[in-house]
Every structure is written in structure tokens, then in C-alpha cells.
N, CA, C and O atoms as a GROMACS GRO file, in nm:
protein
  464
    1UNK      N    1   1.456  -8.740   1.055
    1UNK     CA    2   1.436  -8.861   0.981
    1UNK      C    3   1.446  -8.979   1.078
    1UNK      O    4   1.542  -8.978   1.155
    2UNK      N    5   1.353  -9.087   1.084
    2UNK     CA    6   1.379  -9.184   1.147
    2UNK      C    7   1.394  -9.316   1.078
    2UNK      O    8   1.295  -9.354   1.015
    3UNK      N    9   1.505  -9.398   1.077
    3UNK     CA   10   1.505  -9.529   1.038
    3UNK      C   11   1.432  -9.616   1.147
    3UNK      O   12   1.402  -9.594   1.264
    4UNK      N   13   1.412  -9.724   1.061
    4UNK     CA   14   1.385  -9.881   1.165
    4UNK      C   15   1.440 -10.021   1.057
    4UNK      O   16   1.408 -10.062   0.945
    5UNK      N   17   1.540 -10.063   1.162
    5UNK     CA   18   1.600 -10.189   1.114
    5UNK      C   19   1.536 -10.286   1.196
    5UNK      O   20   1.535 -10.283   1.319
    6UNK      N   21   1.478 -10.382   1.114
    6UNK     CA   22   1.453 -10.525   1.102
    6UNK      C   23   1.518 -10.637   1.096
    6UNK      O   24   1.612 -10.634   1.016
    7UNK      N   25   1.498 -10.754   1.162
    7UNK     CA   26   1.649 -10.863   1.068
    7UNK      C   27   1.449 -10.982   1.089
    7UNK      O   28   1.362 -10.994   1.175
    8UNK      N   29   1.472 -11.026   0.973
    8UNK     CA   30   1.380 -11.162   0.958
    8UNK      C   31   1.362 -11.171   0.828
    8UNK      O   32   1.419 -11.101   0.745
    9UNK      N   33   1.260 -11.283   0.800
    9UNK     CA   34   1.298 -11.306   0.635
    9UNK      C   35   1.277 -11.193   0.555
    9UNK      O   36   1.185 -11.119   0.588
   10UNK      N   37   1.356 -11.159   0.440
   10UNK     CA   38   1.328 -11.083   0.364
   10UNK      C   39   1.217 -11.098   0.248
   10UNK      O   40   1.185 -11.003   0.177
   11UNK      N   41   1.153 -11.251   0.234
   11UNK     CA   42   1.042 -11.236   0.193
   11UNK      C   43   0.914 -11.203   0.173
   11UNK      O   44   0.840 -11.203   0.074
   12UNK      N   45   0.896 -11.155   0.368
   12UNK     CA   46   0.802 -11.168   0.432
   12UNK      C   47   0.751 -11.017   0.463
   12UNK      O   48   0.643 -10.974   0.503
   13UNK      N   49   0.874 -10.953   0.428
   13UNK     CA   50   0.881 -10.757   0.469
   13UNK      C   51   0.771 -10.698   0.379
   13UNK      O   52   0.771 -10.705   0.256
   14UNK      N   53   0.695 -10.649   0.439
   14UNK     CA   54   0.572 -10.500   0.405
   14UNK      C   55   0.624 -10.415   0.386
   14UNK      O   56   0.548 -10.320   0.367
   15UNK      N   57   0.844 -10.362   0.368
   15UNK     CA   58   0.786 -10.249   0.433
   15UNK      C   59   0.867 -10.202   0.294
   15UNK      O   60   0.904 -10.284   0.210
   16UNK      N   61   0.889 -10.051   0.283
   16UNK     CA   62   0.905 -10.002   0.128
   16UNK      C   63   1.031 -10.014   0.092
   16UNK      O   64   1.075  -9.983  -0.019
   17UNK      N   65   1.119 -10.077   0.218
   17UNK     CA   66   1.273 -10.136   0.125
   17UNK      C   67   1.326 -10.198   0.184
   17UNK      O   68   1.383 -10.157   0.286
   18UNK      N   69   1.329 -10.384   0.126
   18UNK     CA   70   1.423 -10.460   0.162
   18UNK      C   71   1.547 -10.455   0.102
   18UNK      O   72   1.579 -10.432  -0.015
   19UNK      N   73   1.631 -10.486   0.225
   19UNK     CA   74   1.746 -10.496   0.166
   19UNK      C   75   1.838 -10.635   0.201
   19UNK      O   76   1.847 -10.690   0.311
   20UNK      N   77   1.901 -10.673   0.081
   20UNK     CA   78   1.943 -10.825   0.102
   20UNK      C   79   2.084 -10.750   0.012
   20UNK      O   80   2.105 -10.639  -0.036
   21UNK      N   81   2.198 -10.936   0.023
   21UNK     CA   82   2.322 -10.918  -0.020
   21UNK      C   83   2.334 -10.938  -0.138
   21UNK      O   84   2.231 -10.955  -0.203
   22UNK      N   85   2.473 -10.944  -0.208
   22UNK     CA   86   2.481 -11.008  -0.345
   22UNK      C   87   2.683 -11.054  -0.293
   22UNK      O   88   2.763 -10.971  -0.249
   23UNK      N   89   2.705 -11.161  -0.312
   23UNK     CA   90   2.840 -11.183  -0.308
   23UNK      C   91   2.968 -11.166  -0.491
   23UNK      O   92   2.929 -11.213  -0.597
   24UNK      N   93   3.050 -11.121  -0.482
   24UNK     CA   94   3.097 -11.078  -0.534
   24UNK      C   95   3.080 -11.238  -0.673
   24UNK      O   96   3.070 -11.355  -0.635
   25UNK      N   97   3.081 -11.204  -0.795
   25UNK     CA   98   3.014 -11.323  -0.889
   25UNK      C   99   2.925 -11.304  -0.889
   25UNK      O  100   2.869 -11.397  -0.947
   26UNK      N  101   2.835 -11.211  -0.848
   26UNK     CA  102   2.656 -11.225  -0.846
   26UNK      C  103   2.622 -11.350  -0.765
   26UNK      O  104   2.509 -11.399  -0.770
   27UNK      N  105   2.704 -11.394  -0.704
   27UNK     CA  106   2.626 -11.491  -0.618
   27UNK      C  107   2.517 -11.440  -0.519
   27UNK      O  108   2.565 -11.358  -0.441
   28UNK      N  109   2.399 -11.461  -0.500
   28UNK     CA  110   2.278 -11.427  -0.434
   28UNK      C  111   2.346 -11.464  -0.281
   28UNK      O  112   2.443 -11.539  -0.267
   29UNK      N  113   2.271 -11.392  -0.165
   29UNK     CA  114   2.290 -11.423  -0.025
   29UNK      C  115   2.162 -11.491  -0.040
   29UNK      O  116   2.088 -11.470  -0.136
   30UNK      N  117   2.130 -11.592   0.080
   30UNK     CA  118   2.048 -11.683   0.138
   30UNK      C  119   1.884 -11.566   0.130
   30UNK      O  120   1.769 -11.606   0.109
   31UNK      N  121   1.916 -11.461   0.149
   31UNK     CA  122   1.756 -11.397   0.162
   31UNK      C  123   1.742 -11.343   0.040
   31UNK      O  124   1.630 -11.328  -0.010
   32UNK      N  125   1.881 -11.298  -0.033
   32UNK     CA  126   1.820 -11.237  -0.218
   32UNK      C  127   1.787 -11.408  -0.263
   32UNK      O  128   1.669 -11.418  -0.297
   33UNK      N  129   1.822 -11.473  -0.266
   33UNK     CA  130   1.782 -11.626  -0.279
   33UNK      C  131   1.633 -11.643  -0.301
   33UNK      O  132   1.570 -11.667  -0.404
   34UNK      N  133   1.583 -11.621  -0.142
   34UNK     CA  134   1.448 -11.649  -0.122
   34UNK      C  135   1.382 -11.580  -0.201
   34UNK      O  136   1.299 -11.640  -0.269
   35UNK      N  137   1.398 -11.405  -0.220
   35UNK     CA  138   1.394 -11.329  -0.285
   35UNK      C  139   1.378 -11.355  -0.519
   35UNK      O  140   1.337 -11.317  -0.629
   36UNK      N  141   1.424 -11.413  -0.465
   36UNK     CA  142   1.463 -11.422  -0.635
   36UNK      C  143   1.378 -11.544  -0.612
   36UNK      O  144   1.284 -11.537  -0.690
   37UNK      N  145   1.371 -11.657  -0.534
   37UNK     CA  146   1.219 -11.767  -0.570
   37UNK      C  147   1.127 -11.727  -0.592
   37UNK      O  148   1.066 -11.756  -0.695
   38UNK      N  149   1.088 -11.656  -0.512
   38UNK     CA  150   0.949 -11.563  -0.493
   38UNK      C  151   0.884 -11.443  -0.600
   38UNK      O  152   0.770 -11.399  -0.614
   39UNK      N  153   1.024 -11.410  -0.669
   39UNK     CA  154   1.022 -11.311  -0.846
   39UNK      C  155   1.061 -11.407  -0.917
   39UNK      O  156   1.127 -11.365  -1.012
   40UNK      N  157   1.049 -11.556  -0.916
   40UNK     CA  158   1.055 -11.610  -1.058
   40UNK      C  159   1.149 -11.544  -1.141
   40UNK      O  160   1.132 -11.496  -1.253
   41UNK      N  161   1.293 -11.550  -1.041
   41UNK     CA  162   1.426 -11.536  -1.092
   41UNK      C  163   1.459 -11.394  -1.126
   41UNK      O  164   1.574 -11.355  -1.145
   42UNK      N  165   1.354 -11.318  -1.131
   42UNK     CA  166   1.385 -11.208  -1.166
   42UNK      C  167   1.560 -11.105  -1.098
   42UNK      O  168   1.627 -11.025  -1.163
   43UNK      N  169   1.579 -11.145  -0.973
   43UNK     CA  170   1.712 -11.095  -0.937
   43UNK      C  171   1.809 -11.172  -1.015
   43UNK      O  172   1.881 -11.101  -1.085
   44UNK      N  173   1.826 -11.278  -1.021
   44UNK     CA  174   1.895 -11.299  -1.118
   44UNK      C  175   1.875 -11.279  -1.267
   44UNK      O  176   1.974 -11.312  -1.333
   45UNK      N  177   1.780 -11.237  -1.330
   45UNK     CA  178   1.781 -11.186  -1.453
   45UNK      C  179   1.798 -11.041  -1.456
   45UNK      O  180   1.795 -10.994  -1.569
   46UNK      N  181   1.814 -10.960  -1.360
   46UNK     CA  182   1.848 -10.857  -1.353
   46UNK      C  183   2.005 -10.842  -1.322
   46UNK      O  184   2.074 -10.748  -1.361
   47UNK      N  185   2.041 -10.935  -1.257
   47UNK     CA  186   2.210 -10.964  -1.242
   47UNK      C  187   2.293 -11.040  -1.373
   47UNK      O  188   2.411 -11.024  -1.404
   48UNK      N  189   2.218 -11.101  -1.421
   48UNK     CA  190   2.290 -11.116  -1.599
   48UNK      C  191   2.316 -11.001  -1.714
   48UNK      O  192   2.382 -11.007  -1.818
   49UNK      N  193   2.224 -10.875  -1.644
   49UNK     CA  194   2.290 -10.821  -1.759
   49UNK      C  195   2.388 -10.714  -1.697
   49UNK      O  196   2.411 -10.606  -1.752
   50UNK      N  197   2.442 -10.754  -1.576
   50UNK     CA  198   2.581 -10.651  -1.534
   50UNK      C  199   2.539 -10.544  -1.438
   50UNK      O  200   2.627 -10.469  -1.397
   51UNK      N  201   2.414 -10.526  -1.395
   51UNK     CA  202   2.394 -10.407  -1.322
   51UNK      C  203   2.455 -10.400  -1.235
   51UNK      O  204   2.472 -10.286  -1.191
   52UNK      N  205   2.526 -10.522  -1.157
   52UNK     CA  206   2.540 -10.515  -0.991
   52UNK      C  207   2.630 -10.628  -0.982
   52UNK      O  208   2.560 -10.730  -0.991
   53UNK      N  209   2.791 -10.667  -0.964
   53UNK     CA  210   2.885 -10.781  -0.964
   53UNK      C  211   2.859 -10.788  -0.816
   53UNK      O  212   2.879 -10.896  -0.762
   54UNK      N  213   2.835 -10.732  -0.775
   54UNK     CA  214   2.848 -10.794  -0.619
   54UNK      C  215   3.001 -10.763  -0.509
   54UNK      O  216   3.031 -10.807  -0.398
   55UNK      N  217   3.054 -10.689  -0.582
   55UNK     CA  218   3.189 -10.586  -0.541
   55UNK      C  219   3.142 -10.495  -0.413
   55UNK      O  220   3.039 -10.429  -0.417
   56UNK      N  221   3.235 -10.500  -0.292
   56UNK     CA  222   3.205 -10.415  -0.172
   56UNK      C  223   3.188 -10.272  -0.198
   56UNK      O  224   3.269 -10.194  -0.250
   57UNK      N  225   3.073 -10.249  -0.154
   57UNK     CA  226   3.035 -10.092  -0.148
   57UNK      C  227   2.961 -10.086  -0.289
   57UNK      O  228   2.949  -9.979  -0.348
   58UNK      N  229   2.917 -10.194  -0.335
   58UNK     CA  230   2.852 -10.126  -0.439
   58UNK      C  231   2.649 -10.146  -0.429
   58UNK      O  232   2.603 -10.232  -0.354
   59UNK      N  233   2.581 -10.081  -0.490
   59UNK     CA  234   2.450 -10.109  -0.469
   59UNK      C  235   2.345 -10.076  -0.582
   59UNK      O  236   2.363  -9.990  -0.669
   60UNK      N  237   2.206 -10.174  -0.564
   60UNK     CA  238   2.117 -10.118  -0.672
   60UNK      C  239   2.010 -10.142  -0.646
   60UNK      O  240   1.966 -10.251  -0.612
   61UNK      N  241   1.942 -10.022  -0.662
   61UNK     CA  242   1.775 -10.023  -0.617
   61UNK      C  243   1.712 -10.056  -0.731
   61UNK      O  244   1.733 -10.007  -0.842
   62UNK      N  245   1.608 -10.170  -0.692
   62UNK     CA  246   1.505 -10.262  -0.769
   62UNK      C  247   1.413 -10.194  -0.705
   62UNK      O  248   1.407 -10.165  -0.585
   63UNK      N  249   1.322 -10.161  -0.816
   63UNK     CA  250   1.151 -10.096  -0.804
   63UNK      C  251   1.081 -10.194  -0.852
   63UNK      O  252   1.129 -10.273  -0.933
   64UNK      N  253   0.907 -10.205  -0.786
   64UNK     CA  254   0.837 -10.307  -0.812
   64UNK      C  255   0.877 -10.423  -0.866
   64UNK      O  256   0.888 -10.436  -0.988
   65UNK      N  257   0.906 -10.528  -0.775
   65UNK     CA  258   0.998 -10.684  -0.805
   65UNK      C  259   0.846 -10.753  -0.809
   65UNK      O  260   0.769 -10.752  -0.713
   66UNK      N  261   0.824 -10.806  -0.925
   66UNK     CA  262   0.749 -10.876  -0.906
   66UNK      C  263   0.712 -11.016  -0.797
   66UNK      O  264   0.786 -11.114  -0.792
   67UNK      N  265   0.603 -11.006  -0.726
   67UNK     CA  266   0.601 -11.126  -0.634
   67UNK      C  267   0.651 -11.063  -0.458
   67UNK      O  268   0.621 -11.112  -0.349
   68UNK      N  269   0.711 -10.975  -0.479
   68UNK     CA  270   0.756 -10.901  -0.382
   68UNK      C  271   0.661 -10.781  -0.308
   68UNK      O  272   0.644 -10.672  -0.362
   69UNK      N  273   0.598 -10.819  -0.171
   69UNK     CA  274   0.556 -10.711  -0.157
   69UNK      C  275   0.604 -10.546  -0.060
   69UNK      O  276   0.539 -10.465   0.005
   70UNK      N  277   0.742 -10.559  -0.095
   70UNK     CA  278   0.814 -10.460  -0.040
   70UNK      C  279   0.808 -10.333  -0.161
   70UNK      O  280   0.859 -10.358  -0.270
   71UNK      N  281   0.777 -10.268  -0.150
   71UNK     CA  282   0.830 -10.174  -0.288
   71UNK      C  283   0.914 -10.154  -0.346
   71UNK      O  284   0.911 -10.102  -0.457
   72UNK      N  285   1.017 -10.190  -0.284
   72UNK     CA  286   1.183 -10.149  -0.327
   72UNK      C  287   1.233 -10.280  -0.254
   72UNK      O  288   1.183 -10.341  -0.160
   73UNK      N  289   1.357 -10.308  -0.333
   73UNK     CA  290   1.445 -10.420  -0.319
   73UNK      C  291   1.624 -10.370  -0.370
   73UNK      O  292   1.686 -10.380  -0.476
   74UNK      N  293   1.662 -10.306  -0.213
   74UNK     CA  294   1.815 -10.294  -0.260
   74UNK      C  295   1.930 -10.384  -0.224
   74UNK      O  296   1.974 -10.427  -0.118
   75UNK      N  297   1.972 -10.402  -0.392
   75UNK     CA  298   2.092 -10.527  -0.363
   75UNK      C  299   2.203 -10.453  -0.352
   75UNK      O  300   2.237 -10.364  -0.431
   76UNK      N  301   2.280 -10.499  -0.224
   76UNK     CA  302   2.401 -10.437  -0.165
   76UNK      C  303   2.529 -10.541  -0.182
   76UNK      O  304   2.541 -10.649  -0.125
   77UNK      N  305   2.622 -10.478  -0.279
   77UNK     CA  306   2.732 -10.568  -0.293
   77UNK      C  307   2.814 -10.640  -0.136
   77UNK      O  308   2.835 -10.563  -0.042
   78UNK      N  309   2.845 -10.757  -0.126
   78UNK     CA  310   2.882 -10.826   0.030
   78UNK      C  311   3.088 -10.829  -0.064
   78UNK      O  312   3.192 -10.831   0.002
   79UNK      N  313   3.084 -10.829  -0.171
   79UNK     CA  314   3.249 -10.840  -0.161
   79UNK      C  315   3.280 -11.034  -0.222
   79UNK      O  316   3.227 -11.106  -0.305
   80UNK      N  317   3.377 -11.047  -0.138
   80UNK     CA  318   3.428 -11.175  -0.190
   80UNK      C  319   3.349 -11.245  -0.101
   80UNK      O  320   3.331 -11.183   0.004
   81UNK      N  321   3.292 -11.363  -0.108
   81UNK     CA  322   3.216 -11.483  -0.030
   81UNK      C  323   3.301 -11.526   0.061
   81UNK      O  324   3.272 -11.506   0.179
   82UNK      N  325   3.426 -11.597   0.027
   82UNK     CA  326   3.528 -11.612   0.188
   82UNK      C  327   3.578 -11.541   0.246
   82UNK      O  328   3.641 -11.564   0.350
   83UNK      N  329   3.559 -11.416   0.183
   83UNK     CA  330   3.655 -11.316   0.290
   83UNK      C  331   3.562 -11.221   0.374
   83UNK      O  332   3.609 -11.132   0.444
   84UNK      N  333   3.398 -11.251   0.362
   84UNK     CA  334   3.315 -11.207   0.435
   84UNK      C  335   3.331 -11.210   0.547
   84UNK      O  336   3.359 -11.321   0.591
   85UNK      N  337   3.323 -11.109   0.632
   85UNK     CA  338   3.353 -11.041   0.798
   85UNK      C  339   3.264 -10.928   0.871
   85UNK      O  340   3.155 -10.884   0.836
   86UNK      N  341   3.348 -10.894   0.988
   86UNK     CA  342   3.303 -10.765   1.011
   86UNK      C  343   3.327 -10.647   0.970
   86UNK      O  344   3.262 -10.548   1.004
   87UNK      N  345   3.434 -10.647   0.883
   87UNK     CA  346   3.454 -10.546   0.840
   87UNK      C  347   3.388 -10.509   0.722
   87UNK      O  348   3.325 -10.404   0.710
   88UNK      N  349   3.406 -10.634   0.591
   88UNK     CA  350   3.350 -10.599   0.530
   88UNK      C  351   3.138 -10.608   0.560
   88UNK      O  352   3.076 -10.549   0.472
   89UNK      N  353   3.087 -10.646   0.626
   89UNK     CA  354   2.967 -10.638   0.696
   89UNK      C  355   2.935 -10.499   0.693
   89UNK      O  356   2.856 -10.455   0.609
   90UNK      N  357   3.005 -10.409   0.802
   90UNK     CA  358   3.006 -10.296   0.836
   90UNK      C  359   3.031 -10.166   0.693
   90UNK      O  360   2.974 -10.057   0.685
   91UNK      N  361   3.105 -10.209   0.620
   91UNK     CA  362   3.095 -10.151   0.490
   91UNK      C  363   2.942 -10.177   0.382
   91UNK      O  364   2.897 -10.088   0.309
   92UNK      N  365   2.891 -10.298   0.395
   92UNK     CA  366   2.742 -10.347   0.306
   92UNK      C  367   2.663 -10.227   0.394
   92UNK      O  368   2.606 -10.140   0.328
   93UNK      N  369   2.658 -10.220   0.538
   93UNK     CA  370   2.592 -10.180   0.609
   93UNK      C  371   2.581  -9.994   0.567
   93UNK      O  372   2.485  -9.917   0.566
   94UNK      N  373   2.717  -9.977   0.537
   94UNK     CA  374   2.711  -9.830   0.505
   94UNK      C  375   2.682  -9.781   0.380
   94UNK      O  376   2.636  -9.669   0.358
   95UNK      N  377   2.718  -9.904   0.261
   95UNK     CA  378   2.625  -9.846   0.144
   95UNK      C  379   2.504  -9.874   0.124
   95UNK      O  380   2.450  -9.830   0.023
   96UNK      N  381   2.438  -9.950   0.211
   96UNK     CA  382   2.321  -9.997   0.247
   96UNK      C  383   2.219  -9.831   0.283
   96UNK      O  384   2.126  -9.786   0.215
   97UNK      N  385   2.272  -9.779   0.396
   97UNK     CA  386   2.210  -9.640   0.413
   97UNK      C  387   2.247  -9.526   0.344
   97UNK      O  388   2.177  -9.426   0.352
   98UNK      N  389   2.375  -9.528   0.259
   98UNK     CA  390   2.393  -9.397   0.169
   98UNK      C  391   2.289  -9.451   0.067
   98UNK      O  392   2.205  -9.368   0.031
   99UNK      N  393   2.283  -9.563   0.021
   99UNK     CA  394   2.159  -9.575  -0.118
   99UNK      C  395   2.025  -9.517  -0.097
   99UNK      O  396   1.959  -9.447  -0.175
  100UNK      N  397   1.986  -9.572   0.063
  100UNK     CA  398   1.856  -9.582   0.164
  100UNK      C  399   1.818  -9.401   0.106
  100UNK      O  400   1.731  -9.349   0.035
  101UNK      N  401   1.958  -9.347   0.195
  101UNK     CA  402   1.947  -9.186   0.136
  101UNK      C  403   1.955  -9.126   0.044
  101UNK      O  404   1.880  -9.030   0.028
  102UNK      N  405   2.038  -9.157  -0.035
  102UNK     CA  406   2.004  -9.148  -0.202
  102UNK      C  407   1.847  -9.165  -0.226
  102UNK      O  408   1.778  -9.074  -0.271
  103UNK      N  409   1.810  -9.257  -0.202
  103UNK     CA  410   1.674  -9.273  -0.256
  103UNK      C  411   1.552  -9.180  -0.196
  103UNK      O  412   1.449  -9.180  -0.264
  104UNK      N  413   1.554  -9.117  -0.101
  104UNK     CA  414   1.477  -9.074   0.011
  104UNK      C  415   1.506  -8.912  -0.115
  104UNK      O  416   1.407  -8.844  -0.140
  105UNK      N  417   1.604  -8.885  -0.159
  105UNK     CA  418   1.601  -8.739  -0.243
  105UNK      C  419   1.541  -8.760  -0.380
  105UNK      O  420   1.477  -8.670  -0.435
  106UNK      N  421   1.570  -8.921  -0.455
  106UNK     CA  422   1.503  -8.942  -0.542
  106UNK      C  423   1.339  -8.923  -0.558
  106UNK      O  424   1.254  -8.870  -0.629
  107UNK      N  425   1.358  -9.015  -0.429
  107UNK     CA  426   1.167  -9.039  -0.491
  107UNK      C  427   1.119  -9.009  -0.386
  107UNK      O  428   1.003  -9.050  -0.380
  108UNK      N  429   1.172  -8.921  -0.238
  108UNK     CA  430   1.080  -8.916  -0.121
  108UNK      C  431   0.964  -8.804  -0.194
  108UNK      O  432   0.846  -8.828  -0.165
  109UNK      N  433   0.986  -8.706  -0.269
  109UNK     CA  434   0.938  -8.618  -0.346
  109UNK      C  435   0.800  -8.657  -0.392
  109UNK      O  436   0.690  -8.610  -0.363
  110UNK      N  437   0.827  -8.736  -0.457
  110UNK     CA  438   0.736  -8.810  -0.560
  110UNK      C  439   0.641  -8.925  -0.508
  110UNK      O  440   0.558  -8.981  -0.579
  111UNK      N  441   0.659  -8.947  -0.401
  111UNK     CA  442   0.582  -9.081  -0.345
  111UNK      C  443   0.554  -8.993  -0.214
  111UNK      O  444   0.461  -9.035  -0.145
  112UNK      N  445   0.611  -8.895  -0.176
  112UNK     CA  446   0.534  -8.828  -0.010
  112UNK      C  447   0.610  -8.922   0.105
  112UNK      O  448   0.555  -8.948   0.213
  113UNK      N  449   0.721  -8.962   0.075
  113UNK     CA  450   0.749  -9.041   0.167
  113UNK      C  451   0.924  -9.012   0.259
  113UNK      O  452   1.027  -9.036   0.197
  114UNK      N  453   0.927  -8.979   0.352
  114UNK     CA  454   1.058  -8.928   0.434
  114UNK      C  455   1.146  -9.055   0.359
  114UNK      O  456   1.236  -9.008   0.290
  115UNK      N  457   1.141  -9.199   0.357
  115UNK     CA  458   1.236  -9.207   0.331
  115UNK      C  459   1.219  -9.348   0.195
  115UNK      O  460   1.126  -9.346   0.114
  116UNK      N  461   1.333  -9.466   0.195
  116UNK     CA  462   1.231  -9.542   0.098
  116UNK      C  463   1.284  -9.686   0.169
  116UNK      O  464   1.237  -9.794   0.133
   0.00000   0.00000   0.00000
């Protein structure tokens, strides 16, 4: 299996899964932000009805976001907003790729694709 990590806007990604933050409150990070301009709020109307508080280690894969041309959009809980670090960083980072892999058994099947 091969990954490839990117860092640039997350609006701008082709590729079949961005992934941006969520701070604990559902507060959006600066790129689910851009993200949610660009879906005509849709991350945040998907964060009103409870799917995802934004608690460390937690995560949720968004399929076809409207306005988005990534295929997938996973929001990765960042934790508390001031107490953001390296540590907790390094934790977003790791449920960031257990979801990545989670998803790769879900739907690599179904879409022909190693990963998502």
C-alpha cells in the first residue's frame, strides 16, 4: 500500500481524501472552514446534528461534499482549541490513518481503489 501526504489548501485537492480538523465544540479548523465555504455550509450542517464534537481521536468520513472536488472529506477530531500541540497533533495524525484504513476495507472493494 502506498500513501502520499500533501499539506496545501484543502480546497484545492483532486485527490479522493481530504483531510482537515474539527476543534473540540465543532469549531471548524482554518481549511474545514474553507471547506465548508465552498459546500455552502454543508460541514457545518453536518456538525449540528452531533456526528462529530470534535473530541481527540475521534473521526468522520464525508462522501460526495457538495462543491468539493475530493471524493471524500475526513473530519478528524483536533481536541480542545488551547490545548492544541504536538502531542495532541500526533494523535489527529493517527486517527487520521486508522479511518484512511478503515475506509480502504470499506469501499477499496467497491470503487477498485487500494486506498481512499
Amino acid at each position: 500500500m502506498e500513501f502520499s501526504i500533501k499539506t496545501s489548501a484543502a480546497e484545492k485537492q483532486h485527490h479522493n481524501c481530504v483531510i482537515v480538523g474539527v476543534y473540540e465544540g465543532r469549531e471548524l479548523s482554518d481549511a474545514a472552514q474553507a471547506l465548508d465555504t465552498l459546500s455552502a455550509g454543508y460541514l457545518s450542517n453536518v456538525l449540528t446534528h452531533g456526528d462529530l464534537e470534535g473530541k481527540l481521536d475521534s473521526s468522520l468520513m464525508l462522501h460526495q461534499v457538495p462543491g468539493v472536488q475530493a471524493d471524500r472529506v475526513l473530519l478528524v477530531g483536533l481536541g480542545k482549541k488551547a490545548e492544541f500541540g504536538e502531542r495532541q497533533y500526533c494523535k489527529a495524525v493517527r486517527a487520521s490513518v486508522k479511518a484512511v484504513l478503515q475506509g480502504r476495507t470499506c469501499f477499496g472493494e467497491s470503487t477498485g481503489r487500494d486506498w481512499c
